[in-house]
N, C-alpha and C positions, 0 to 999 in steps of 0.2 A: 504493500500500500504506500509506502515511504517514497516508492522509485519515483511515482508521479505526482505527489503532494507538494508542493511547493507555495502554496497560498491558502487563504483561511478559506476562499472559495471553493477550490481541492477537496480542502479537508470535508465539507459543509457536504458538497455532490458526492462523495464517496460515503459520506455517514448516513446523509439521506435519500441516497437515490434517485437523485434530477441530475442530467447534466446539459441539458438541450431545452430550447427555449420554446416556452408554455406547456413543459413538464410537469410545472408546479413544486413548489414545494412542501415535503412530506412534516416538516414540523409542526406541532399542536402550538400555536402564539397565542400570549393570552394579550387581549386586545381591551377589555373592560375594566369592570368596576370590581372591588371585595367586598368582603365585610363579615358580619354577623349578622344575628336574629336581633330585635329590638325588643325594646318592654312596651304596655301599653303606655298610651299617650295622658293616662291620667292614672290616679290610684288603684280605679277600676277599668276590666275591660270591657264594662257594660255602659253605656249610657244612659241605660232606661231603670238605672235601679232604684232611685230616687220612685220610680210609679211599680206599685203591689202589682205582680203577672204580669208587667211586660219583658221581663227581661230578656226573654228566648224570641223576643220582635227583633232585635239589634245584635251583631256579629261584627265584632271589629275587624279590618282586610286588611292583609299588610301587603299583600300586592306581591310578584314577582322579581320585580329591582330589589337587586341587595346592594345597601350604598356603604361605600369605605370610609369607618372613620378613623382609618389607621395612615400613616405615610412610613410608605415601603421604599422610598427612593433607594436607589444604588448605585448613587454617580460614581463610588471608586470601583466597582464592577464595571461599569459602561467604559471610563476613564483608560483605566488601562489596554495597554494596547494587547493584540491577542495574535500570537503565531501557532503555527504547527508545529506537534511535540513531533521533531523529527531526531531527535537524539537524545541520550540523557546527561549528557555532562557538555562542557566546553573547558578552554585550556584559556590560561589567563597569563599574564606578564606579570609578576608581583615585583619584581625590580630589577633596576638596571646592572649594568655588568657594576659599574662603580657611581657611585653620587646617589645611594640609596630609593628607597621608595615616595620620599614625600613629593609634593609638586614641587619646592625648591630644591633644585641640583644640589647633593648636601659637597661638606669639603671637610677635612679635618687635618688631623698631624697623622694618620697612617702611608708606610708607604706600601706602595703597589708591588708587593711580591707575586713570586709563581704560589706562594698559600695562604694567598691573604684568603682569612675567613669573610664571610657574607655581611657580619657586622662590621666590621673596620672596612668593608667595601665599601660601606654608606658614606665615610669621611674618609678620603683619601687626601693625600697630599694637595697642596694647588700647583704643585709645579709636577703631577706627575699623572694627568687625567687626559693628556693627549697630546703635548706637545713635545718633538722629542730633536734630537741633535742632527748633522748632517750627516748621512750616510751611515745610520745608528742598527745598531746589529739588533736584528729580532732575538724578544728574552731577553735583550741584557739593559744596559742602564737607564735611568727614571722613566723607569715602570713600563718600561715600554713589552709587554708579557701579552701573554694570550687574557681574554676578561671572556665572558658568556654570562650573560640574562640571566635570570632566574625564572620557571616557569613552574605551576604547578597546578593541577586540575582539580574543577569540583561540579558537581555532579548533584540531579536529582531523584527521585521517584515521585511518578503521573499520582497524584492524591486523587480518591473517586471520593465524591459528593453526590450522595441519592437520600431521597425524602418519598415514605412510602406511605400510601391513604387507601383508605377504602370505603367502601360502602356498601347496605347490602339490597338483596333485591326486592323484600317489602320497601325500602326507605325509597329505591331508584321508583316504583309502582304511585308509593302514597305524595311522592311531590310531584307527580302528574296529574292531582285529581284535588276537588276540595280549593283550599285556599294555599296552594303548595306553590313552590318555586320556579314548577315546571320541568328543568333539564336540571337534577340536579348533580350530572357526572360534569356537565361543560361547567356550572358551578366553582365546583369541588374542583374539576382538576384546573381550572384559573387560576384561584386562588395560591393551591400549592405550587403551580407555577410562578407566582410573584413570590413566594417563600424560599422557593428554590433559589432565586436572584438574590431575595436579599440578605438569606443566610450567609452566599458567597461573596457577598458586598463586607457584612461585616467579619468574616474571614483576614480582610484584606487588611483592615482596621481595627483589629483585634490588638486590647491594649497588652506591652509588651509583659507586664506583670501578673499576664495568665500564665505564664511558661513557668513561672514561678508560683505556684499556688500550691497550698494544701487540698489532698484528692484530686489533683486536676494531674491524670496520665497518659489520657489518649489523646492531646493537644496537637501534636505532629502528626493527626490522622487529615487536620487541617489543611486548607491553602496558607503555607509560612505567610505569615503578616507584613505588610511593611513596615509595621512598627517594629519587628524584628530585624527582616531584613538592612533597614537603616538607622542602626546602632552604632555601637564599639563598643570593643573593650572596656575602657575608660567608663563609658555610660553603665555597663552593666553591674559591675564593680562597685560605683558610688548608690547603684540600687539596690547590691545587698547591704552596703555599709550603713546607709542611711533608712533600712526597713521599709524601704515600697516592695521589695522581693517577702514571699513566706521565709525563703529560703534565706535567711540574714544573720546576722554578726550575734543577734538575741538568740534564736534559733538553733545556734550554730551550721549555717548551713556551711554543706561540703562540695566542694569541686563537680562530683558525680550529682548531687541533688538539682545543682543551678544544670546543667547539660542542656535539658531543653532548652532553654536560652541561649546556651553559647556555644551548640552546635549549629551551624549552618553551611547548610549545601555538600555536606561530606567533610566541612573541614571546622576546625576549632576558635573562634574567639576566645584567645587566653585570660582567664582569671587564677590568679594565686590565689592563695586562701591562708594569711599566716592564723596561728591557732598559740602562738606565744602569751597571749592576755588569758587566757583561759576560758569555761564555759561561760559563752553569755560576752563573749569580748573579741572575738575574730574579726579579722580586717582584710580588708580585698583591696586587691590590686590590680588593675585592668595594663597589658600587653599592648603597647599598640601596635597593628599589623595592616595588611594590604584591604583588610575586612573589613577597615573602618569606615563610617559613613561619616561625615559632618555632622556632629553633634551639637547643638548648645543648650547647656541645661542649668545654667548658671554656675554658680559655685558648690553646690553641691543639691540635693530633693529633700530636704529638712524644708520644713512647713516656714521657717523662719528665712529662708532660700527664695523662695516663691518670687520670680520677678513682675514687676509689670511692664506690658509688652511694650516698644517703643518702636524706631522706624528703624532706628540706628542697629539693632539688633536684627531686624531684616534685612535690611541693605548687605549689614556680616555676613551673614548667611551669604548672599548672595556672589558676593565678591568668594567668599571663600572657594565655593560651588565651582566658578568660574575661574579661580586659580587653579585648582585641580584637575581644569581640562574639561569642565563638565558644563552643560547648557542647559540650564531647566528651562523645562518646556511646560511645569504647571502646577500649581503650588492646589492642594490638599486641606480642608482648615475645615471647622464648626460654624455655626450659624452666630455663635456670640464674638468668634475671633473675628470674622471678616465685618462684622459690626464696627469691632474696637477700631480693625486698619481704616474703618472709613472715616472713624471717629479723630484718629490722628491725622487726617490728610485735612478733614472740613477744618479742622482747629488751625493749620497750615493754610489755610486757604487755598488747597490742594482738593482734587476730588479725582475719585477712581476711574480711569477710563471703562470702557465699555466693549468686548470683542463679540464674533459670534464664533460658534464652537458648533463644528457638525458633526457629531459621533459616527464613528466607522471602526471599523475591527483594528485601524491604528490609534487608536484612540482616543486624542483630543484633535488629529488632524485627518482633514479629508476633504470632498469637492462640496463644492456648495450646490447644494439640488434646492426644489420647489420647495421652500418652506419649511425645511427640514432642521436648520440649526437654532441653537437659542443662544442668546446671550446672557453673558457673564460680566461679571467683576475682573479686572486686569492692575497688576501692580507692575511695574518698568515692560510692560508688556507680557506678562506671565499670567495667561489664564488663572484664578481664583475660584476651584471646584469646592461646594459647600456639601456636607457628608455631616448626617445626620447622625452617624453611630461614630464623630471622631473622639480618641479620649482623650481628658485631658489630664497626663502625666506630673503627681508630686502628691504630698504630703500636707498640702496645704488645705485648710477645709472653708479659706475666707476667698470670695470673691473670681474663682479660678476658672479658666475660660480654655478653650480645645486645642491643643498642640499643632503645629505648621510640618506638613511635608513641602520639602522645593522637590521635585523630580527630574531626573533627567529620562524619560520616558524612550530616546533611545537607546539606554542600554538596561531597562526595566521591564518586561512585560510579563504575561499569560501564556503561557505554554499549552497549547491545548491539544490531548490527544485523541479526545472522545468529546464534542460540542455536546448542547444539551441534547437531550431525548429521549422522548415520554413513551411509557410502554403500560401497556392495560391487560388482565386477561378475567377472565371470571365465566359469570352465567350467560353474562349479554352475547358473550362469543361463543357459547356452548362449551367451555370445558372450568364447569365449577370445578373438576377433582384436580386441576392446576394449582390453585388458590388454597382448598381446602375447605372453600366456603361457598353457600347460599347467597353470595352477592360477587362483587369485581373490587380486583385490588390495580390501583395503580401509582405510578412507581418515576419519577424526575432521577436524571442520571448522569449527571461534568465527570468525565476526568481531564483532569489537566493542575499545574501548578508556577507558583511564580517565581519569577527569575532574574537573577541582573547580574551582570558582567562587568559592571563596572560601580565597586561602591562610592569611591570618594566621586564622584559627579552625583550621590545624592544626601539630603541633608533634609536636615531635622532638627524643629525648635519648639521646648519643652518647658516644664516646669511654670508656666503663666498667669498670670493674674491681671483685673482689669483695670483695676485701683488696687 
């Protein structure tokens, strides 16, 4: 299947069997409203109870519309962009032959021998990083030696996401008849299909301090979180220290305890864990590596830490992002954060510009068709996606507002090896003994999971408050 997939449209005619045009396509989309049942409109569902024997005159209707008064958005679901799982790992650069991994070319007092180790590679000499003598013998004097990259691979597994329902075949009979819903499998499987979405939305934005919970084991059966994803060491470290982790310095947590957390992708975000203060006193140390995303979380997630947000600290971000080679393409935030940024610009006498954004399977970018995009919020030209399920990361319980992803969405997305697709079997189809049951079960089904190849191009700002 891999030989000819090479696009999400590929993947989409191979899953669901169109490839030719007004084939149609075979997916169930849910196109409407949700909801639930509602109560009567008044104490009683009678009207007529105030008058002796009327009461079986009046029958309150509630009609077939079932209206939503839930909001299921799932702009970090739509947001991110979505490929074909055509492999499971990728092969990454983590550092140069000499002048280390950060963005600035490092330099130091090491010289450049045939075994110089990988760390004193990071600071080599400055007279000894390329410029060499006339007619200078390869191998021999200032530094002039063989160097080689550093390369090192990491890899995923496809995560499946299925949400299963049923119903059975008095309940499918008695909402055709009386004062009933009518169809209630298109119903039922609408609904779980908006659930299906925005289970995977909040996936994405799953705050980082689940990976760290008491009872919480089956967390990596998930799509990895961006909140994860765009971490560090550093970050993870001041979160056992400072007890947003279960897993923390009170606790005692231990190296293997935090793992959820600070594995990723096959490979490790280093934390130490000294245990010299004894129980109830251990202290973490965060590694920093090629794994690290741009972090800012102030000084430290003690409730007393807690910043309030400014422009200046976004601009940081941004420069930073941008130093490291990386181009956001779309910043991630709550409905109270993108408040505040508007809130600092009016005060500025500054105000947000305005883009439009047309969702397509690359993400925040695509053509503009008939009516199809909506507009957004934009900060130095960076879409501003509002995400209903963002957290907001700290310790703080006064005034504290939703954490800021910047994304570089080219080297970020959705790996997908199995798109959605809904599968039904039961009475309706004639084989109740599938099921097991006197009714039909049905069944929403993603594999796929998320990926980036390049951390430091993305960044993260945390810890926030709004006064």
């Amino acid at each position: 299947m891999s030989g000819y997939i090479k696009t999400m449209k590929d993947l989409e005619a191979a899953t669901y069997g169109y490839g030719g045009t007004g084939s149609g396509n075979a997916l169930l989309k849910a196109g409407g409203v949700v909801g639930g049942f509602g109560t009567p409109h008044d104490t009683s569902a009678n009207a007529f109870t105030g008058a002796a024997g009327l009461g079986d005159l009046y029958n309150l209707l509630y009609g077939q519309k079932v209206w939503s008064v839930l909001n299921q958005e799932v702009n970090p679901l739509a947001m991110l962009a979505k490929r074909p799982y055509t492999s499971s790992g990728w092969r990454v650069l983590k550092s140069r032959p000499i002048g280390g991994s950060d963005a600035a070319f490092g330099t130091g007092t090491n010289a450049v021998t045939a075994s110089i180790s990988s760390a004193d590679a990071a600071t080599p000499r400055a007279d000894q990083i390329g410029g060499v003598g006339e007619n200078a013998t390869l191998g021999g004097a200032d530094g002039f030696r063989a160097i080689a990259p550093e390369y090192t691979k990491l890899y995923v597994s496809p995560k499946t996401i299925a949400h299963l329902f049923e119903f059975s075949e008095l309940g499918m009979e008695m909402a055709a008849i009386d004062d009933g819903v009518g169809d209630i499998r298109a119903i039922v499987r609408e609904d779980m299909g908006k659930l299906h979405a925005e289970v995977q939305s909040k996936m994405l934005v799953m705050p980082l301090e689940k990976y760290s919970e008491n009872g919480t084991t089956g967390i990596e059966k998930n799509y990895t979180s961006l909140m994860k994803i765009v971490s560090s060491a550093v970050e993870l470290a001041t979160m056992a220290d400072d007890d947003v982790f279960y897993h923390n310095q009170t606790n005692n947590g231990t190296a293997a305890q935090l793992a959820d957390a600070t594995t990723i992708f096959g490979s490790t975000r280093t934390v130490t864990v000294n245990t010299s203060g004894g129980s109830g006193n251990y202290t973490y140390t965060g590694v920093p590596s090629f794994l690290d995303a741009e972090v800012d979380f102030g000084a430290g997630y003690t409730s007393g830490e807690c910043r309030v947000l400014t422009l200046s600290i976004l601009n940081d971000m941004i420069r930073r992002i941008r130093t490291n080679g990386g181009n956001p393409k779309v910043m991630i935030t709550g409905y109270d954060t993108i408040q505040k940024i508007s809130d600092l610009l009016q005060s500025q006498e500054r105000f947000m510009d305005r883009k439009e954004i047309v969702p397509s399977h690359n993400g925040v970018r695509g053509v503009k068709g008939q009516e199809v995009g909506f507009r957004v919020a934009t900060y130095y030209d960076i879409p501003i996606i509002p995400a209903k399920d963002m957290p907001s990361t700290g310790k703080s319980t006064s005034n504290r507002i939703s954490d800021i992803l910047v994304l570089d969405t080219d080297h970020l997305w959705l790996s997908v090896m199995k798109p959605t697709q809904y599968f039904e079997d039961g009475i309706t189809s004639g084989n109740p003994f599938g099921v097991g049951k006197l009714g039909n079960q049905g069944m929403y089904r993603t594999m796929g999971e998320t990926c980036c190849s390049f951390f430091k191009g993305q960044g993260k700002i945390t810890n926030l408050k709004s006064a």
